[in-house]
C-alpha positions in Angstrom: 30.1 -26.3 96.9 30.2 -22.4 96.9 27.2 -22.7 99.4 29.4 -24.4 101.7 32.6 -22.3 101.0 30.3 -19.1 102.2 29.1 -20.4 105.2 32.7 -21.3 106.2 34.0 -17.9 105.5 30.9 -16.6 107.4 31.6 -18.6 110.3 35.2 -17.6 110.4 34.8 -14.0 110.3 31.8 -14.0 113.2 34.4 -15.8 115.3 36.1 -13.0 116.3 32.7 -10.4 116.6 31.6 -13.0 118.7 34.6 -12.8 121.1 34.2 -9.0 121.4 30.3 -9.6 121.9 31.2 -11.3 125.1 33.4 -8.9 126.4 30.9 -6.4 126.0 27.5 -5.2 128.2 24.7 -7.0 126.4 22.5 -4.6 124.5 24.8 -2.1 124.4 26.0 0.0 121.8 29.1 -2.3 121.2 27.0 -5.2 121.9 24.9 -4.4 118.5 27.8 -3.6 116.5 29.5 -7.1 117.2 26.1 -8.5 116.0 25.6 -6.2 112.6 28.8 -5.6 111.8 29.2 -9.0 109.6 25.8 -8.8 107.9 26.9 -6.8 105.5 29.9 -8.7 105.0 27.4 -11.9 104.6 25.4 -9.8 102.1 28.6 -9.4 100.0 29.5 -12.9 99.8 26.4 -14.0 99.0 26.9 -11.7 95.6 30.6 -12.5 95.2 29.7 -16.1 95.7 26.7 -16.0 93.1 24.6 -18.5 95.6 21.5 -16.3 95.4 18.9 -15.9 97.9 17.0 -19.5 97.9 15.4 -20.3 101.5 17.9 -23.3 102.0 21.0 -20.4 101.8 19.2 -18.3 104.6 19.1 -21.5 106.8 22.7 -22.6 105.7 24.3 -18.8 106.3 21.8 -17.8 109.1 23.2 -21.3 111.0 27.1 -20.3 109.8 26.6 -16.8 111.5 25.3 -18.0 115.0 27.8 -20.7 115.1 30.9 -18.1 114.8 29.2 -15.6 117.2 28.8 -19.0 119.7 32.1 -20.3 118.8 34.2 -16.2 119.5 32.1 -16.5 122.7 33.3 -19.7 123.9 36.7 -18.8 123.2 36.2 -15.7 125.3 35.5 -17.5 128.5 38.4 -20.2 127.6 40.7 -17.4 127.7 39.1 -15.9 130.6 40.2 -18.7 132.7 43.7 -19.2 130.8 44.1 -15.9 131.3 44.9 -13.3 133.8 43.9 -10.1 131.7 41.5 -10.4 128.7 40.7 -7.6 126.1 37.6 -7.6 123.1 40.1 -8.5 120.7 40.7 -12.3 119.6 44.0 -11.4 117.7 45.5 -10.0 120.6 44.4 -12.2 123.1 45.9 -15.4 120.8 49.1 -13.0 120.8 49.3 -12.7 124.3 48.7 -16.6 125.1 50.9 -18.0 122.1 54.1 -15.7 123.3 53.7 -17.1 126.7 
């Protein structure tokens, strides 16, 4: 059960470093920071959610991490055809589309 809780708060927070990731040019600086950014945040919760380091978490989290970085980036290009200006940042974005 505190596997799955993890990988759900993993997911969630590589949602929105996968929206900046696409806003970015790939390989850039930026680029790698919306990519490493959350593993330490992963790192954390693994501790904080006393889940260990089994090879089943790796897949689990691992899977978790790409799926948020896949879901922020599909959300980029939603809102880049909702939208007549887009930014890098998912809150503001959401903002700017809600108060329409």
């Amino acid at each position: 059960m505190k596997l799955i809780l993890v990988a759900l708060i993993v997911l969630v927070i590589n949602v929105p470093f996968g929206y900046w990731r696409a806003n970015v040019k790939k390989f850039s600086f930026q680029w790698i920071l919306a990519i490493h950014i959350p593993v330490p945040l992963v790192i954390l919760l693994r501790f904080a959610g006393d889940i260990g380091f089994a090879w089943y978490t790796y897949v689990i989290l691992v899977s978790a991490f790409f799926i948020g970085q896949r879901l922020g980036f599909m959300l980029w290009h939603r809102n880049v055809d909702l939208l007549q200006q887009v930014s890098s940042c998912l809150i503001m974005d959401l903002k700017r589309s809600f108060s329409k």
